[in-house]
C-alpha angles and dihedrals in degrees: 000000000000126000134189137172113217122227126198114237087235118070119246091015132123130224114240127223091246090046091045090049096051101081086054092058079084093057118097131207092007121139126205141199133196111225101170139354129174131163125070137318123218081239146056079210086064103052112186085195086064093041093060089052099059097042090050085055099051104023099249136353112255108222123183115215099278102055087052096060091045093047083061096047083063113038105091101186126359117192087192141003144172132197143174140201148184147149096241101059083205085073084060093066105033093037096064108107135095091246095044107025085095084066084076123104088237138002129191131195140174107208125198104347095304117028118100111186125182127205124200152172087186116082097198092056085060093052100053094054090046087052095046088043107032084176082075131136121216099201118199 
């Protein structure tokens, strides 16, 4: 497993959802699921309220790239989040929970306001977001 913590090029800035799921638009046959989200949407239309619901009554919300995208196009300020991908979408429903959510291809996770932190098995996926923020941590 990699892991790196993401820094922003500007001090005393965050990452945004929109700007930490860019680097995954490259990424091909991945699927990706929405454990938990909490913070603001740009809209009353988007409620994350009613985004936590649904993801509490199904375990998770199953998203295909392009909702992904999309979900970080409208989310204006998160607080925490938690996601999980993989390129068998049957790992998104077995590996869920907090012993086996590290079987995943790739993890993200925003910790405690400002800390995004992404988890890997996939070494390439590490290297693009070193390159697109140089401030990075890899973490052993």
């Amino acid at each position: 497993m990699y892991k790196i913590e993401l820094n922003p090029d500007i001090e005393n800035d965050f990452l945004t959802l929109e700007e930490v799921v860019e680097p995954m638009n490259s990424l091909e046959g991945y699927f990706w699921k929405l454990l938990w989200v909490d913070g603001q949407s740009e809209t009353d239309e988007y409620s994350v309220f009613e985004l936590q619901e649904v993801i509490d009554q199904q375990d998770g919300v199953l998203l295909d790239q392009e909702q992904f995208v999309s979900l970080g196009h409208k989310m204006q300020v998160l607080t925490e989040a938690l996601i999980i991908g993989d390129r068998t979408e049957n790992n998104l429903m077995v590996n869920i929970e907090d012993e086996n959510i590290y079987d995943n291809e790739v993890v993200i996770e925003l910790v405690k306001n400002s800390h995004w932190q992404i988890i890997t098995t996939d070494q390439n996926i590490i290297d693009t977001y070193k390159v697109l923020f140089p401030k990075s941590e890899i973490i052993d």
